[in-house]
N, C-alpha and C positions, 0 to 999 in steps of 0.2 A: 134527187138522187140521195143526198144529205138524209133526208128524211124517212128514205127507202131501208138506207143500209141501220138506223136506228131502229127498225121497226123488227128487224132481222134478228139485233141485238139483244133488243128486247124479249122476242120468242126464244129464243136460246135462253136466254136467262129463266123463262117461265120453264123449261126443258128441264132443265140441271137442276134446277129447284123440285120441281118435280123428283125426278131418279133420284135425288139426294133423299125428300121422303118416305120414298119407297124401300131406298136401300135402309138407311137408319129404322123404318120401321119392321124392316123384316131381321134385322141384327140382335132389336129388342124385342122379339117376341120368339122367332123360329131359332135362333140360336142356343142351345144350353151353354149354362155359365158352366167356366173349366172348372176342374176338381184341383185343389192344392192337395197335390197325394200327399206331403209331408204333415201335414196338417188333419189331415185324416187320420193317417197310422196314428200320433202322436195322442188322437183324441181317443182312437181305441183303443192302443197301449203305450200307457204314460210311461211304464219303463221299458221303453224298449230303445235299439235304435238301427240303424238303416245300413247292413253291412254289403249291401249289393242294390244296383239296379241298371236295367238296359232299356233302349226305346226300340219298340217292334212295329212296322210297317206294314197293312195289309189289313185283310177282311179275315179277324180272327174266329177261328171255330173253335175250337178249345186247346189245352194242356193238362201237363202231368207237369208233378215238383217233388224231389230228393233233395237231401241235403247235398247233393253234390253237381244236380245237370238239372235240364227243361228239356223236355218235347213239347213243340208247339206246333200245331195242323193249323195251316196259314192256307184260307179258301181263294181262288179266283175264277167264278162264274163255279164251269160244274168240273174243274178240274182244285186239288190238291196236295202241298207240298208241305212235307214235316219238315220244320228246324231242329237240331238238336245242340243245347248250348251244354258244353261243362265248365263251369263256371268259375273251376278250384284251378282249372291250368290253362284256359280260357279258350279252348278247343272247339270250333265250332263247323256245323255243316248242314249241310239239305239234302232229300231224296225227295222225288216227284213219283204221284202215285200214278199212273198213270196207267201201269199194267199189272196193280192190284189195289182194287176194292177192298183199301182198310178199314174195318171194323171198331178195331179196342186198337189201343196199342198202352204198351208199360214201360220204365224205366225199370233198368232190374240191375243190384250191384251197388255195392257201396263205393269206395273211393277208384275203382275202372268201373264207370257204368256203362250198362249198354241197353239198347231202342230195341225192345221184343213188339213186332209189329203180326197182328191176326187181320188175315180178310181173308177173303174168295175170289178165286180165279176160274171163270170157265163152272161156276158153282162147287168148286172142290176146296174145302176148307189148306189155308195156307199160312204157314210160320215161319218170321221172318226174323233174326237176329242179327244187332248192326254194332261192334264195338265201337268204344268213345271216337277213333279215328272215322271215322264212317267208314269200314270195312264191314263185307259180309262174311261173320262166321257161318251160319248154314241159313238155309231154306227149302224147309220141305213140305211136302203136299201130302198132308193126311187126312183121315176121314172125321178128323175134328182138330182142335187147336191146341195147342199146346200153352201151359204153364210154366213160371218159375219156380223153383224153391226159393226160399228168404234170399239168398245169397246168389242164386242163379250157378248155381253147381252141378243142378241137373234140372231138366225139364220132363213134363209127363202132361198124360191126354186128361182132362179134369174131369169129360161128361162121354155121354154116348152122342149128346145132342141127336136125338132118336133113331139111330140107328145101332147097327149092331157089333161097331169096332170095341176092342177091348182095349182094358190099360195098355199104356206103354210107357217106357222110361225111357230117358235119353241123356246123354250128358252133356258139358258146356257144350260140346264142339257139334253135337245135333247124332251123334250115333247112336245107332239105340241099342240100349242094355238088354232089356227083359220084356216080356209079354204077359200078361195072365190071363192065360191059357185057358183054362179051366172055366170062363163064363161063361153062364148059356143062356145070353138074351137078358131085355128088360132094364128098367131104369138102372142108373147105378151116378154115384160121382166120387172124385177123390181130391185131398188137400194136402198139400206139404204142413206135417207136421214142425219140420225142421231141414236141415241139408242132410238126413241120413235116414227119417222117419217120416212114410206118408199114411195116411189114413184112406180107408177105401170102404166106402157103406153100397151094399147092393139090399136085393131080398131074402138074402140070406145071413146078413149082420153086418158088423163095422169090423172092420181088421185095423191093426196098425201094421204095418210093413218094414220091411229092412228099404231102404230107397233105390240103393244099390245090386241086389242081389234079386230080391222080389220076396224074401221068405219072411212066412209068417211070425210075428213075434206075437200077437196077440186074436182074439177073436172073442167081438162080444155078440150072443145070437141076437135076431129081428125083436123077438119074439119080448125081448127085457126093454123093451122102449119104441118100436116101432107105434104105437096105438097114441103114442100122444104126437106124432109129426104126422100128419096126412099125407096120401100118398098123393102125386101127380102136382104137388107144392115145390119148387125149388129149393133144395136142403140148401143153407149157407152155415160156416163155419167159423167160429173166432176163435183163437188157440192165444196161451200168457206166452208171456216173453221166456220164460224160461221151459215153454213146452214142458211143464209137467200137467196141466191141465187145454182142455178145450169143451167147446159147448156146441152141438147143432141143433139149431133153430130154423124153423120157418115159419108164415104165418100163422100155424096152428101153435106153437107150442116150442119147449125149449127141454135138452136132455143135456145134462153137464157131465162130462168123465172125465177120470183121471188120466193119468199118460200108464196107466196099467190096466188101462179097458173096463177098470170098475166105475158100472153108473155111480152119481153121486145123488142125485138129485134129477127129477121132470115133472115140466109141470103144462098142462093143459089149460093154455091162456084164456081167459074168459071175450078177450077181444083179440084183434091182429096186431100180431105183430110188425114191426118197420124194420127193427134194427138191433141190435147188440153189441155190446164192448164186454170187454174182460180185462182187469189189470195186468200189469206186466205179471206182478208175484202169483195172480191166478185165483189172491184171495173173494175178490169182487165183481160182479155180474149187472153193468149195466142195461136195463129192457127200455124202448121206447115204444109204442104201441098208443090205438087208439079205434075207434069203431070202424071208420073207414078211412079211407085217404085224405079226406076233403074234408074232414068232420071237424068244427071250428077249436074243438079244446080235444088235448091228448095229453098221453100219463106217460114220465119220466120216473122208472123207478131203480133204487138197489138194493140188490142182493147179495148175499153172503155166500158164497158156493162153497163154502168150507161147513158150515153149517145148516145143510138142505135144504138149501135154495131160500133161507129163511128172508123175508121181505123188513132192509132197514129202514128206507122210507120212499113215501112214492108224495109225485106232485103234480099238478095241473100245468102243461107247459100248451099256452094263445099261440100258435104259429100259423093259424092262416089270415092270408092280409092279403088285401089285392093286388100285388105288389108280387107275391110270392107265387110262384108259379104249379111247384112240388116239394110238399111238405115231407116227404119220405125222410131223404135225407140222410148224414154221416154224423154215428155217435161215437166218442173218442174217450176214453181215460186216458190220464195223466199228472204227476205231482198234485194228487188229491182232487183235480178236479176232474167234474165231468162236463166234457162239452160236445153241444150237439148243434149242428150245422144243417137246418134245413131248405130245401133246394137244391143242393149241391151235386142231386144228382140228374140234373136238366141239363149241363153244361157238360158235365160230363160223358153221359151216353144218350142224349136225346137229343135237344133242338140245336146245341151247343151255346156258343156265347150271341145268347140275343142280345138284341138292343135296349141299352141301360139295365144289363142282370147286375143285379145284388147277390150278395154273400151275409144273411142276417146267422147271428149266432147269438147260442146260448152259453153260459159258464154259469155251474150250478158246483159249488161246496159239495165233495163227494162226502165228508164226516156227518153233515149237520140237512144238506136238499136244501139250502138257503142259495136264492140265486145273487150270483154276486155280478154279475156284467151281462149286459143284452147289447148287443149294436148290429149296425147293419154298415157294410161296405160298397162301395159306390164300385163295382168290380167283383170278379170271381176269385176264392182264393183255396189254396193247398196249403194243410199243415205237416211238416213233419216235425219228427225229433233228431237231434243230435249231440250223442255225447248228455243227455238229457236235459237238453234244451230247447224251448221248441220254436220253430221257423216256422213264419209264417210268410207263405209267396203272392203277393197280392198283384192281380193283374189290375189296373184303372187307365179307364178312358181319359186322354189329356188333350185331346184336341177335338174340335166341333165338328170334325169332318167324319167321324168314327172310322177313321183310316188310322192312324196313331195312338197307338199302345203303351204304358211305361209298366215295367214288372219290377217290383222291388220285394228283395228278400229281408225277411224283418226278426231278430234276433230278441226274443222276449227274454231276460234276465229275470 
């Protein structure tokens, strides 16, 4: 019996020896080692430091970041729920989507922010606005989606999205102002100038608009620049901070005007374009561009928009790597520099937050095109400004289970 219950002993012991190898070796090889997010920030920006952070729980698909709030779309299986933090008077809340297929959704508003949410119901485009309380100012069902102004003062229809509704304006409270009547068919899009000044390019030229009212303050015909932007291309827009200039660009090509509808400068890019910046003053015109999407080297260049379109230096920027998913990507002026973040739009309006996404950026000297910083971020990240300073909101994985999330807001001095 003595001999029986040892022999027992013994196989148990071969057991747990066993499991114990198995577990130890799956710890050290299938586990990822954690991320010290302080240690991270600290390596990409030495002067900076850590004036917020929260831990988020769940199957992340992406966010947005202001200086003042977070929407965070938090997945489980095939259903989704937005978090919205403001993070200045620590106000926080959720909405489940449940009976609208969101799309995009924005932060709109400076110090009272609020959650502007786009999807489809029933296939009828739908707009959704949720003050910081999680209150709903309006929601309505138009035949496309609505936009903010900077300030979210008024909103308006951006595209036809191919059909044949025409502009509309509306204001905070979702009532609409004005109409423009008078289209008849055909592509068309429009951009907030400013909170009093929209632009509106059809095939008949670019206007600038009262926002308010609907009348014309300007009109520059097709005909003084249309031949360098192809037609059936996605026009996009970057306007300076102080709206006296703006630029429309798409892959063919780029047309700069004043805020008085006088072209300045167009130019008929020899390859595609990605992307554009413009400084706040208006004086500078950053291009990123390259052959194709995928194409292993691309050209970062500046321009002078004050001086027709004159090219003060261009440079070779390496951004594909196996690692990097989509090189398109977000170009940004600021305090002299230029920096360009590619990837950043996968996470954004595509696959969202895959598993182990990076955030690689570039920081290129806007005087001289000398690259002064390259790194990559173990996480997704949102830059803004504030007060002209700029935050950067870094989302990193801190646990093995990629269930737990830490977001920290980062104050570069």
């Amino acid at each position: 019996m003595k001999s029986r219950v040892l022999f027992l002993m013994g196989l148990l012991t071969v057991f747990i020896s066993y499991f114990a190898i198995l577990i130890l070796s799956y710890a050290q090889t299938d586990v990822p080692e954690l991320v010290n997010a302080q240690d991270v920030i600290k390596k990409a920006f030495p002067n900076s430091k850590i004036t917020w952070s929260k831990e988020i729980r769940g199957e992340m698909v992406n966010f947005r970041a202001t200086s003042t709030a977070l929407a965070i779309m938090i997945g489980n299986g095939d259903k989704r729920k937005m978090r919205f933090i403001n993070f200045r008077d620590t106000t926080e809340w959720s909405i489940d989507f449940d009976k609208i297929s969101c799309r995009q959704y924005d932060i709109v508003g400076g110090e009272e922010p609020k959650l502007l949410i786009r999807g489809f119901k029933h296939g009828i485009a739908k707009t959704k606005v949720i003050n910081t309380q999680g209150e709903e100012i309006f929601d309505l069902t138009l035949e496309s989606w609505l936009l903010p102004s900077p300030s979210g003062r008024y909103y308006y229809t951006a595209d036809n999205m191919d059909s044949y509704n025409v502009l509309g304006v509306y204001d905070s409270g979702g009532t609409l102002l004005w109409e423009r009547k008078e289209y008849q068919g055909g592509e068309w899009f429009s951009h907030a100038l400013s909170d009093s000044e929209l632009i509106y390019e059809d095939k008949t030229g670019c206007y600038l608009l009262n926002s308010y009212s609907g009348e014309k303050i300007w009109t520059t015909p097709t005909n003084q620049y249309r031949n360098i932007l192809t037609w059936f291309k996605s026009i996009h827009i970057i306007c300076s901070s102080n709206a006296k200039y703006f630029v429309l660009y798409n892959g063919s090509g780029l047309v700069s005007f004043s805020s008085g509808g006088r072209v300045l400068w167009q130019e008929k890019a020899p390859v595609t374009v990605f992307s554009a910046a413009i400084s706040d003053d208006g004086r500078y015109v950053s291009v990123y561009s390259g052959e194709k999407i995928d194409s292993p080297e691309k050209e970062l260049r500046l321009m002078d928009n004050l001086l027709a379109g004159k090219t003060l230096w261009r440079v070779s920027v390496k951004t594909e790597r196996k690692d990097l998913t989509n090189s398109a990507g977000g170009l940004e002026m600021e305090a002299g520099i230029v920096r360009l973040i590619p990837g950043i739009v996968d996470y954004r309006f595509r696959r969202g937050m895959a598993p182990n996404i990076s955030t690689f950026c570039y920081e290129i000297d806007r005087d001289t095109g000398e690259l002064l910083k390259e790194f990559v971020l173990p996480g997704a990240a949102e830059i803004s400004e504030d007060e002209n300073q700029t935050r950067h909101f870094l989302l990193l994985e801190t646990t093995p289970d990629k269930e737990t999330y830490e977001i920290f807001e980062v104050l570069v001095e």
